[in-house]
mmJSON file of the N, C-alpha and C atoms, coordinates in Angstrom:
{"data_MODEL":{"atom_site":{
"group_PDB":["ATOM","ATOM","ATOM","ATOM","ATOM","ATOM","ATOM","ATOM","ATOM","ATOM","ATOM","ATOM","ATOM","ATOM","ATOM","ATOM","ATOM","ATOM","ATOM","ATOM","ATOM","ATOM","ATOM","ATOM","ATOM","ATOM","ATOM","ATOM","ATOM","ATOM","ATOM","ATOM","ATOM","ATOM","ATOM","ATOM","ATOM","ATOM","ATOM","ATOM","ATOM","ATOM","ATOM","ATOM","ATOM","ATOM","ATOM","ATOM","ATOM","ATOM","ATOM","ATOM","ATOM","ATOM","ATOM","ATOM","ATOM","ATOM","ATOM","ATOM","ATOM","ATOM","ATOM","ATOM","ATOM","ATOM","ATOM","ATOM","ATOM","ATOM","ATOM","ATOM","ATOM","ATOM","ATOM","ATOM","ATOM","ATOM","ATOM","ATOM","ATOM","ATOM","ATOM","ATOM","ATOM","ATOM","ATOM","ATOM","ATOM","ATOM","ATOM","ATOM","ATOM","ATOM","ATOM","ATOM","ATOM","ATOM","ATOM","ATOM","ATOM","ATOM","ATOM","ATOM","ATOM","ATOM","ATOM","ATOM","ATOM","ATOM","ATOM","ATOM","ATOM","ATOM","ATOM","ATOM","ATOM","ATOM","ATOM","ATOM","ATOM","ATOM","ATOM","ATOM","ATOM","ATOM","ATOM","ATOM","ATOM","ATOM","ATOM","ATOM","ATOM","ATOM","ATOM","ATOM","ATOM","ATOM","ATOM","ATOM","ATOM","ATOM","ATOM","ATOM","ATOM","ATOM","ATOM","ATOM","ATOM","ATOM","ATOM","ATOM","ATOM","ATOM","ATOM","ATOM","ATOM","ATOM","ATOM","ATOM","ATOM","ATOM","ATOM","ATOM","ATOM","ATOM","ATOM","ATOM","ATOM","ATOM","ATOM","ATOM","ATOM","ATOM","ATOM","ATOM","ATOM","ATOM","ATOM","ATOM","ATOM","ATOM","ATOM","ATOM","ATOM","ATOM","ATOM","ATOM","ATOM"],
"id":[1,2,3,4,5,6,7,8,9,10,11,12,13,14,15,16,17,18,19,20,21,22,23,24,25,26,27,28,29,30,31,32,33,34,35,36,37,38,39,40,41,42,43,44,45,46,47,48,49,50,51,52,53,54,55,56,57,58,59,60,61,62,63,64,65,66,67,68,69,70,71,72,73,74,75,76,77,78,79,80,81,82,83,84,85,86,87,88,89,90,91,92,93,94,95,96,97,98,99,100,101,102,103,104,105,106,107,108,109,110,111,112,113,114,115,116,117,118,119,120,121,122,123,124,125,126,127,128,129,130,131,132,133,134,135,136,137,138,139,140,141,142,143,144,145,146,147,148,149,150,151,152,153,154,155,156,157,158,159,160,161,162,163,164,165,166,167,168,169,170,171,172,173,174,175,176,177,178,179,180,181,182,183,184,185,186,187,188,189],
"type_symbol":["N","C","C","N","C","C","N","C","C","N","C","C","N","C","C","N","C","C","N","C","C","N","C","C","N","C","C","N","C","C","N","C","C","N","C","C","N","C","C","N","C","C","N","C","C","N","C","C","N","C","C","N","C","C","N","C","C","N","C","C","N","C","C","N","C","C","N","C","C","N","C","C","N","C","C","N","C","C","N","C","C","N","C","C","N","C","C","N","C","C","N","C","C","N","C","C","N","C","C","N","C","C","N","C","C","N","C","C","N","C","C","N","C","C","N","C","C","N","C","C","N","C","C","N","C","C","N","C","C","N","C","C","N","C","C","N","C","C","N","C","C","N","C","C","N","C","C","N","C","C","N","C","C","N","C","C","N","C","C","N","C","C","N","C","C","N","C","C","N","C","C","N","C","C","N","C","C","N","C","C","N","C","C","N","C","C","N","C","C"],
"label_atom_id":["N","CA","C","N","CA","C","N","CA","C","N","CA","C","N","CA","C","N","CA","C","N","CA","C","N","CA","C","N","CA","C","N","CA","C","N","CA","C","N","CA","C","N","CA","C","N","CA","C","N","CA","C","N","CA","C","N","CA","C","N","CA","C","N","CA","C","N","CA","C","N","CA","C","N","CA","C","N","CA","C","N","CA","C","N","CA","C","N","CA","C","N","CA","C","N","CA","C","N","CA","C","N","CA","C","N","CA","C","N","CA","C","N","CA","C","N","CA","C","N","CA","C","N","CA","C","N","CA","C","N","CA","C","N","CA","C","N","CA","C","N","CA","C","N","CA","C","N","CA","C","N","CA","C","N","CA","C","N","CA","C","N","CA","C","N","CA","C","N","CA","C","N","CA","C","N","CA","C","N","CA","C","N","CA","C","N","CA","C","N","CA","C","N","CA","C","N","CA","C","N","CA","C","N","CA","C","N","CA","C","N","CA","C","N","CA","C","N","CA","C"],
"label_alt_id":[null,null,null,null,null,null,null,null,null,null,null,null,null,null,null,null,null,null,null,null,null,null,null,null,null,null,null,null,null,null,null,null,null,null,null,null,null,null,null,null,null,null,null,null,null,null,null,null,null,null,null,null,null,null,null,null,null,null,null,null,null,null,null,null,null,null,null,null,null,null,null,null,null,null,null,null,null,null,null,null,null,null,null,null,null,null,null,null,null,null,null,null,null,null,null,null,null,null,null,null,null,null,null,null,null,null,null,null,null,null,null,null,null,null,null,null,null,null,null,null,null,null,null,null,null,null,null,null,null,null,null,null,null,null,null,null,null,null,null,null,null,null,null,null,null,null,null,null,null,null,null,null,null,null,null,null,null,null,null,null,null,null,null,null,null,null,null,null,null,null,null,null,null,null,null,null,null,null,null,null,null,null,null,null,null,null,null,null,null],
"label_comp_id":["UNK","UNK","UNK","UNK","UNK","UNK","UNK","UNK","UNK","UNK","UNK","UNK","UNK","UNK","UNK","UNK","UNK","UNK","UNK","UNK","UNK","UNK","UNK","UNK","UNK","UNK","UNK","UNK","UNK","UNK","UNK","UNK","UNK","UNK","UNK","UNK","UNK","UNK","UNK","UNK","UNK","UNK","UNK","UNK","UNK","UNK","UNK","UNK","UNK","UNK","UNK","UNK","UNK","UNK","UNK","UNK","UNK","UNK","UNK","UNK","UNK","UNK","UNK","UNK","UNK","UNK","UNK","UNK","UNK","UNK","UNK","UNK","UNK","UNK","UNK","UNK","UNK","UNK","UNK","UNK","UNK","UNK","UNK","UNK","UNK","UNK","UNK","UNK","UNK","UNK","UNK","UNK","UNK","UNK","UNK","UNK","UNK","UNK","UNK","UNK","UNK","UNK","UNK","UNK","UNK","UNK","UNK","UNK","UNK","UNK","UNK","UNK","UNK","UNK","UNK","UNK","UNK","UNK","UNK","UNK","UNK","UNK","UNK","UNK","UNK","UNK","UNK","UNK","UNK","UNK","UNK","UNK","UNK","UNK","UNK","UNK","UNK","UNK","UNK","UNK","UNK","UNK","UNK","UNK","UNK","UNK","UNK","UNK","UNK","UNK","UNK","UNK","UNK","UNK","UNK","UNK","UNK","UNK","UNK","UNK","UNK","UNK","UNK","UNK","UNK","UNK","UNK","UNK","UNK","UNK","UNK","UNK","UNK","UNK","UNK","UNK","UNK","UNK","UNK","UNK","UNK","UNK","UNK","UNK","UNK","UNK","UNK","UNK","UNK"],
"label_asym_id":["A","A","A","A","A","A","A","A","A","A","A","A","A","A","A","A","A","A","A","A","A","A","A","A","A","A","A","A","A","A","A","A","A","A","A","A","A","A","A","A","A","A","A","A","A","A","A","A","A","A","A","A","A","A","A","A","A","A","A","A","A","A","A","A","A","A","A","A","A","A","A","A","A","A","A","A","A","A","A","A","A","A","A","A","A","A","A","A","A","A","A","A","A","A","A","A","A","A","A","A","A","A","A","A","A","A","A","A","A","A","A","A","A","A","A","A","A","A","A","A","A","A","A","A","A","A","A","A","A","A","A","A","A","A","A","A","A","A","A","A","A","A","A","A","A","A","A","A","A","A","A","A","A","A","A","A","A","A","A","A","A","A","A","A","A","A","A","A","A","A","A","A","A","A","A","A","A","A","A","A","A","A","A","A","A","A","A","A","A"],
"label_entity_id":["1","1","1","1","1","1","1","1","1","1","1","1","1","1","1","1","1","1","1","1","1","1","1","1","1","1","1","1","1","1","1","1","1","1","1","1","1","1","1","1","1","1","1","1","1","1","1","1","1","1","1","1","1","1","1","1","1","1","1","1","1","1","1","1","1","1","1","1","1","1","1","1","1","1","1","1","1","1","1","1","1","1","1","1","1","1","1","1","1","1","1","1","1","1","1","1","1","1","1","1","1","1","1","1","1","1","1","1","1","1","1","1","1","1","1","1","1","1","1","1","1","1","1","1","1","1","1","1","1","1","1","1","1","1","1","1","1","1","1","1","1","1","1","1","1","1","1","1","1","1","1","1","1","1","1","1","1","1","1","1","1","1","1","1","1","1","1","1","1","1","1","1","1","1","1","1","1","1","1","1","1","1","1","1","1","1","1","1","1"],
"label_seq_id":[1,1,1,2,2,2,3,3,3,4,4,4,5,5,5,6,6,6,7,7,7,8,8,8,9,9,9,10,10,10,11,11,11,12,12,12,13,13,13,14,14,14,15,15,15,16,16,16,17,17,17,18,18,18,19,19,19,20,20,20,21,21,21,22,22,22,23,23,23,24,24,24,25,25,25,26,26,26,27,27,27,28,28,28,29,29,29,30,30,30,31,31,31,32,32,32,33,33,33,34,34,34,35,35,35,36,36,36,37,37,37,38,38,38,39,39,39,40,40,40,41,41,41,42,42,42,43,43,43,44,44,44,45,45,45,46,46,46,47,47,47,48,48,48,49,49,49,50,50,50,51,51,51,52,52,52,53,53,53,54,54,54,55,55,55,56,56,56,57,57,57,58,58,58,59,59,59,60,60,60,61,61,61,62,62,62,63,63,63],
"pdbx_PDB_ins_code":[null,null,null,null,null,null,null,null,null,null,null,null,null,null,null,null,null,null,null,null,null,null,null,null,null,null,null,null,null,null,null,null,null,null,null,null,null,null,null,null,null,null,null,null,null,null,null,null,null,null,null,null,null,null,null,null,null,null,null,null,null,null,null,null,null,null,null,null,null,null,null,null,null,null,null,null,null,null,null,null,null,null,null,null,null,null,null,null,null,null,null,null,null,null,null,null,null,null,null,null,null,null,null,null,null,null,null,null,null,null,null,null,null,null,null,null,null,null,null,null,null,null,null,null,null,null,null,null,null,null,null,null,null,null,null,null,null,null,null,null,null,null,null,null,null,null,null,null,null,null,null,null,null,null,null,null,null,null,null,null,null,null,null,null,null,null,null,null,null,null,null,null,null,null,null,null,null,null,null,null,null,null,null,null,null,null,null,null,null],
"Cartn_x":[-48.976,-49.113,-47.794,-47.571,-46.456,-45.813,-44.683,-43.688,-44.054,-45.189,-45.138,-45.042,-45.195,-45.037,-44.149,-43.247,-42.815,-41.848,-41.092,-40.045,-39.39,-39.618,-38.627,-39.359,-40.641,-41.175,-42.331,-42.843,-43.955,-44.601,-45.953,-46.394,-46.869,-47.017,-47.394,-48.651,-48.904,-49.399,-51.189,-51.708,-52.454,-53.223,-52.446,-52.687,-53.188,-53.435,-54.055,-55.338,-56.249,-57.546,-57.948,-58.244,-58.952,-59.658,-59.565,-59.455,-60.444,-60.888,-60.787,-59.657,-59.435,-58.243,-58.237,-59.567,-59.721,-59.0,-60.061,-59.251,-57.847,-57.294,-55.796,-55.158,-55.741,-54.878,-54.943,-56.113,-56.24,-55.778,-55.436,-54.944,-53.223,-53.11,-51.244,-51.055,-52.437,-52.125,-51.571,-51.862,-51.607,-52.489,-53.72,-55.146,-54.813,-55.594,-56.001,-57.116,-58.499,-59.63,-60.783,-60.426,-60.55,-59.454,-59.818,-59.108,-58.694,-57.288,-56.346,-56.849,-57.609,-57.889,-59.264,-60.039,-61.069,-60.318,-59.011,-58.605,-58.065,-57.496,-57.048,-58.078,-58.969,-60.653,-61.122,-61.181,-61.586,-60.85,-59.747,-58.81,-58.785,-58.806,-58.559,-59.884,-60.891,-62.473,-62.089,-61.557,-61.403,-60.363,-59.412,-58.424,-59.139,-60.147,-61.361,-61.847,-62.679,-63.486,-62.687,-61.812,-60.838,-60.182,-60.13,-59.419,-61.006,-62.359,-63.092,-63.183,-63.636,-64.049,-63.078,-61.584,-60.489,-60.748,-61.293,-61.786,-63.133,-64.067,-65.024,-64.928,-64.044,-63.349,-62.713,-62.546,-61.881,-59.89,-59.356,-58.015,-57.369,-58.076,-57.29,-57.932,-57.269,-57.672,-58.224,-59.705,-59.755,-60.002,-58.92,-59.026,-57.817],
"Cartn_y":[-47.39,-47.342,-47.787,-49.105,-49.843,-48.988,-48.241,-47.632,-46.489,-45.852,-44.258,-43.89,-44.931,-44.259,-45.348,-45.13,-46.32,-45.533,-46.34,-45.827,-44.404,-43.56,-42.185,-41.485,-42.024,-41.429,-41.025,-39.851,-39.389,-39.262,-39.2,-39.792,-37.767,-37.411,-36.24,-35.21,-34.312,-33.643,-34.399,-34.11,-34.497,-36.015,-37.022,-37.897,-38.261,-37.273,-36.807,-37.135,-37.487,-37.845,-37.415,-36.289,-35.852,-36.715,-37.084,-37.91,-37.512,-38.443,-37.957,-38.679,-38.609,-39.447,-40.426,-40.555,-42.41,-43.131,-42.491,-43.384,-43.024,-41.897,-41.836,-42.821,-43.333,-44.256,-45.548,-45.754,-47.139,-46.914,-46.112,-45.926,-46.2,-45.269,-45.65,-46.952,-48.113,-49.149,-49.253,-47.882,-48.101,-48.715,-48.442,-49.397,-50.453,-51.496,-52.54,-53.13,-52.442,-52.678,-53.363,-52.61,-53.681,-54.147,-54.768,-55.433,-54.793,-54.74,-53.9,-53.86,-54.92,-54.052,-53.252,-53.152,-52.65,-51.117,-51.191,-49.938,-49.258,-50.097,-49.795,-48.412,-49.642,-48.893,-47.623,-47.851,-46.781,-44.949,-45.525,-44.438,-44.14,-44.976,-44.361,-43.38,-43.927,-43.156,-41.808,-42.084,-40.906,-39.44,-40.385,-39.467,-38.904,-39.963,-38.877,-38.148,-38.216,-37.167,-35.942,-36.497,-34.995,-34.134,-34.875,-34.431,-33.25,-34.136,-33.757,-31.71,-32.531,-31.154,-30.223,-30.275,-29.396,-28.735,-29.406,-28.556,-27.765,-28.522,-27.464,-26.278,-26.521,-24.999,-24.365,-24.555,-23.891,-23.486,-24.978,-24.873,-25.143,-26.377,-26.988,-27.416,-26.875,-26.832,-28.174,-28.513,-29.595,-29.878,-29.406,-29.458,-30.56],
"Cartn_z":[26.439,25.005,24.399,24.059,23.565,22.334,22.536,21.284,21.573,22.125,22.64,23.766,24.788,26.55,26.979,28.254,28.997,30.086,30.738,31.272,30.426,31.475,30.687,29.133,28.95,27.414,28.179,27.907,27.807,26.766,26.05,25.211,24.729,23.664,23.141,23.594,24.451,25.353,24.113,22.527,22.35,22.506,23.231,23.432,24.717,25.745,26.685,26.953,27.849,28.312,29.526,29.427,30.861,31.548,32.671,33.64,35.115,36.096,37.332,38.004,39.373,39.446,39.611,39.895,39.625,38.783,37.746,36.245,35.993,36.239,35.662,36.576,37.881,38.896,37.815,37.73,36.553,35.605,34.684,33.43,33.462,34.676,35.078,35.726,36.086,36.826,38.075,39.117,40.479,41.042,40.639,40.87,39.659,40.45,38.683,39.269,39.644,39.469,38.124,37.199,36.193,35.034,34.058,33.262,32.104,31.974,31.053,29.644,28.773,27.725,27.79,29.152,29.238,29.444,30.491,30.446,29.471,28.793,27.198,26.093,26.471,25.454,25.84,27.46,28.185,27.988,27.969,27.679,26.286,25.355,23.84,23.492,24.287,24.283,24.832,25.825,26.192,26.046,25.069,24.324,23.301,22.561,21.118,22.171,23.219,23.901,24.013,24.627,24.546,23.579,22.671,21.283,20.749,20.723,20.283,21.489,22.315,22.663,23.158,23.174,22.669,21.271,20.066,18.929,18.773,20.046,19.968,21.053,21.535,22.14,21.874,20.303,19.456,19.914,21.039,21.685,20.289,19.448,18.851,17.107,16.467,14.925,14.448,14.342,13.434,11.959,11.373,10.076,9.689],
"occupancy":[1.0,1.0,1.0,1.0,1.0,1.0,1.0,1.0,1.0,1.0,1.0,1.0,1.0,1.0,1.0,1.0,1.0,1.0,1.0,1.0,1.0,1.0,1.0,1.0,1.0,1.0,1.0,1.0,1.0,1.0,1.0,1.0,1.0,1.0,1.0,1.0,1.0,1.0,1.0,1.0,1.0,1.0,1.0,1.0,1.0,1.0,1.0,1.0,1.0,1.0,1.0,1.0,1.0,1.0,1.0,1.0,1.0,1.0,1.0,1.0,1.0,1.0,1.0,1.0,1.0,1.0,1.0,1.0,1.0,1.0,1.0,1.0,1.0,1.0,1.0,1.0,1.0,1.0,1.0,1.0,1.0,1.0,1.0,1.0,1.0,1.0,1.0,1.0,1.0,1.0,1.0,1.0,1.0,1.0,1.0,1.0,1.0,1.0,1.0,1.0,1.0,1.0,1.0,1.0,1.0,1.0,1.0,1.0,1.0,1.0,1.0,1.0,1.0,1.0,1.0,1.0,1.0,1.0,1.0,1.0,1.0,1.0,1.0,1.0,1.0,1.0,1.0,1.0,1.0,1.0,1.0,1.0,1.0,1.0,1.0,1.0,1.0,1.0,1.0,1.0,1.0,1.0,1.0,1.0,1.0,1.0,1.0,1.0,1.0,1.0,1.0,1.0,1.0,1.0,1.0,1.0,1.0,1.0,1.0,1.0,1.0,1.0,1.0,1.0,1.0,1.0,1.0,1.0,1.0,1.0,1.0,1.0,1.0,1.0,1.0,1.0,1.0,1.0,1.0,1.0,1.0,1.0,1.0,1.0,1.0,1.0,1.0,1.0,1.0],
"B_iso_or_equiv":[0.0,0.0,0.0,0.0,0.0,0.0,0.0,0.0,0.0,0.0,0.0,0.0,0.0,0.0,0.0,0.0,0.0,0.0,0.0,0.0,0.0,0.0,0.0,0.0,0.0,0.0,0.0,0.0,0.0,0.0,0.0,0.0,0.0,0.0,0.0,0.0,0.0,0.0,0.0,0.0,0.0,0.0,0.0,0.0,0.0,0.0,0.0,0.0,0.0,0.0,0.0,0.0,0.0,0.0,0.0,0.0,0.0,0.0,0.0,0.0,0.0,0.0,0.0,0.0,0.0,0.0,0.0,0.0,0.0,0.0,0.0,0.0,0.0,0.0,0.0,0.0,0.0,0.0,0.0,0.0,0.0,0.0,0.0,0.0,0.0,0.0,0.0,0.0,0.0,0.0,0.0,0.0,0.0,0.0,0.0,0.0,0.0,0.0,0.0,0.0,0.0,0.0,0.0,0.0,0.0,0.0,0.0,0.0,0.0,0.0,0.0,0.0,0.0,0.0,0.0,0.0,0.0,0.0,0.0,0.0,0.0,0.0,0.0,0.0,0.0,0.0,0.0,0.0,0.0,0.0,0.0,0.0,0.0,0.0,0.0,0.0,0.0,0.0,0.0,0.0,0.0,0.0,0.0,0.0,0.0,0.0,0.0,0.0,0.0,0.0,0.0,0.0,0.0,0.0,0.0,0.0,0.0,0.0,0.0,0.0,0.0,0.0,0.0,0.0,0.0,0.0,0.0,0.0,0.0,0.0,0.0,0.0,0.0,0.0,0.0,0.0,0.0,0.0,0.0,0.0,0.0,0.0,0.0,0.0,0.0,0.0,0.0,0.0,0.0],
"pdbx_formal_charge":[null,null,null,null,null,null,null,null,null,null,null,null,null,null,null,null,null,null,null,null,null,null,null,null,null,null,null,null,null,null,null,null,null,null,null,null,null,null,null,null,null,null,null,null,null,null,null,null,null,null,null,null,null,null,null,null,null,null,null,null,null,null,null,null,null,null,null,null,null,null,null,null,null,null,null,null,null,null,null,null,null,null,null,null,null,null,null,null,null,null,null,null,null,null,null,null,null,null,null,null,null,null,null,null,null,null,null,null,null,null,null,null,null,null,null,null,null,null,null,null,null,null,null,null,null,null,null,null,null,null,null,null,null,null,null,null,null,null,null,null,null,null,null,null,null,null,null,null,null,null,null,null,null,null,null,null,null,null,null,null,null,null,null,null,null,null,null,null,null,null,null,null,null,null,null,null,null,null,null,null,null,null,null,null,null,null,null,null,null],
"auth_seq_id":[1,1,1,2,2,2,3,3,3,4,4,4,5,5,5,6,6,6,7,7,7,8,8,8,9,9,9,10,10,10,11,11,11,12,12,12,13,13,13,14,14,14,15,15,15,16,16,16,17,17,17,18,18,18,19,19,19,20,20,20,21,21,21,22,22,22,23,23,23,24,24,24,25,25,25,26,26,26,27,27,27,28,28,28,29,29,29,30,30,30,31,31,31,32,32,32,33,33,33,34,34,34,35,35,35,36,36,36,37,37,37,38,38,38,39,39,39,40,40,40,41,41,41,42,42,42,43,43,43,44,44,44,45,45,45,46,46,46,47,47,47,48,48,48,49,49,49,50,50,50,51,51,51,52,52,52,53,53,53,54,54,54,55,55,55,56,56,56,57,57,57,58,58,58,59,59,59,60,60,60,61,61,61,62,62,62,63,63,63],
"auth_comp_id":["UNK","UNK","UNK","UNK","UNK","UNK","UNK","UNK","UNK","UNK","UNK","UNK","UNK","UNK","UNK","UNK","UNK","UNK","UNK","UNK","UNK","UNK","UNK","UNK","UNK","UNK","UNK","UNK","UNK","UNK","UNK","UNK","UNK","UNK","UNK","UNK","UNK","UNK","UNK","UNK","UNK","UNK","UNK","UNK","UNK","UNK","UNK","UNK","UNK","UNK","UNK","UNK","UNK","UNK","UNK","UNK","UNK","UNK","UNK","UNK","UNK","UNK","UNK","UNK","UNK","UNK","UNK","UNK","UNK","UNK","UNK","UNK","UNK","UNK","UNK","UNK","UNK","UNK","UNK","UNK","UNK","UNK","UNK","UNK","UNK","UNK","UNK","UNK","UNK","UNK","UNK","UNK","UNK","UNK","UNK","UNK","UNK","UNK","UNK","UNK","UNK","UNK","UNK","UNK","UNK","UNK","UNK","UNK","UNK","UNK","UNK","UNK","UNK","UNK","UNK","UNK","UNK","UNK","UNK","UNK","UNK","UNK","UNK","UNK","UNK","UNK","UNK","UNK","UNK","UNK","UNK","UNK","UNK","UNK","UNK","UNK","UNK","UNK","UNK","UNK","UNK","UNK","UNK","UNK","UNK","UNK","UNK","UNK","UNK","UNK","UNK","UNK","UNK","UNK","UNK","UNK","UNK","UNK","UNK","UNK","UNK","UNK","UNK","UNK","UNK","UNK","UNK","UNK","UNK","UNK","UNK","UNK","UNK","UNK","UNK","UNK","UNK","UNK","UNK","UNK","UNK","UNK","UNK","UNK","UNK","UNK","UNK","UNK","UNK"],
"auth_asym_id":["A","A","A","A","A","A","A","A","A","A","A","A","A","A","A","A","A","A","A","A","A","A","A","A","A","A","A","A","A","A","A","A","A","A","A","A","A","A","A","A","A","A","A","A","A","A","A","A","A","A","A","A","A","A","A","A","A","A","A","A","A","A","A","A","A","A","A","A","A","A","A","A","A","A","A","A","A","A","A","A","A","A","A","A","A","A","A","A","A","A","A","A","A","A","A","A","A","A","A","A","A","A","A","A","A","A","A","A","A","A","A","A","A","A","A","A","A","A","A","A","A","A","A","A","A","A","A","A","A","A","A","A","A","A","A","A","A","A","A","A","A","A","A","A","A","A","A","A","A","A","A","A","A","A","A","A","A","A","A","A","A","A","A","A","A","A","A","A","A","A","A","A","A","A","A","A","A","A","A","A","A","A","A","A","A","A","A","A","A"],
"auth_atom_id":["N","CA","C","N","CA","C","N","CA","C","N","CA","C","N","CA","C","N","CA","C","N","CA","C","N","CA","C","N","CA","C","N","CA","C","N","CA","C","N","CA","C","N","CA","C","N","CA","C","N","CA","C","N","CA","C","N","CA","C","N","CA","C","N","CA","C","N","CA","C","N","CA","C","N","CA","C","N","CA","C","N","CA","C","N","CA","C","N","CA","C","N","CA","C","N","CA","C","N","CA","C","N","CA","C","N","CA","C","N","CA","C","N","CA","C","N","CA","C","N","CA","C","N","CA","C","N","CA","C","N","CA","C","N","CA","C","N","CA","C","N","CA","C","N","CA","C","N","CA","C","N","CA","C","N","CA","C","N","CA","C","N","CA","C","N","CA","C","N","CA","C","N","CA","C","N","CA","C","N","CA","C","N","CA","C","N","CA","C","N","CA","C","N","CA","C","N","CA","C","N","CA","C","N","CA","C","N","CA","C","N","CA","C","N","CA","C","N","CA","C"],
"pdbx_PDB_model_num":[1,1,1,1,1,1,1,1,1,1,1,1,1,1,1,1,1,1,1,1,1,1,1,1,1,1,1,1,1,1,1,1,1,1,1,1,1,1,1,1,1,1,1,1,1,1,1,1,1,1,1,1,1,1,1,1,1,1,1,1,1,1,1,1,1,1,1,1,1,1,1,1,1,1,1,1,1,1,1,1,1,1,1,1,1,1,1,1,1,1,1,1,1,1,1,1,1,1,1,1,1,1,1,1,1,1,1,1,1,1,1,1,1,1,1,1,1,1,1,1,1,1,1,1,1,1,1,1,1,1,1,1,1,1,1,1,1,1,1,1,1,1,1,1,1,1,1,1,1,1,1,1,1,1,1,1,1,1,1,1,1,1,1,1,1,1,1,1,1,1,1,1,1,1,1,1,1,1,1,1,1,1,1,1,1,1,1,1,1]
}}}
């Protein structure tokens, strides 16, 4: 994520996407099975999924 992750930055614990380890291998690019803005998409989907149902577990305030 260009200006929020890279060498030495970790990106803000809500920006998070629960994962299996598949995909976090593709997401960090130790795999590159498919194509980076597919992984791009894949992950931002899956940062709302997580965002979402962190608020319906009432972890995280959505107001």
């Amino acid at each position: 994520m260009a200006g929020i992750t890279g060498v030495g930055q970790k990106a803000t614990d809500i920006l998070g996407a629960w994962a299996c380890s598949s995909c976090h291998d593709e997401i960090d690019r130790r795999t590159r099975c498919c194509d980076l803005d597919e992984v791009k998409q894949a992950h931002a989907d899956g940062v709302f999924r997580t965002i979402a149902n962190l608020v319906n577990e009432g972890k995280v305030n959505g107001r």
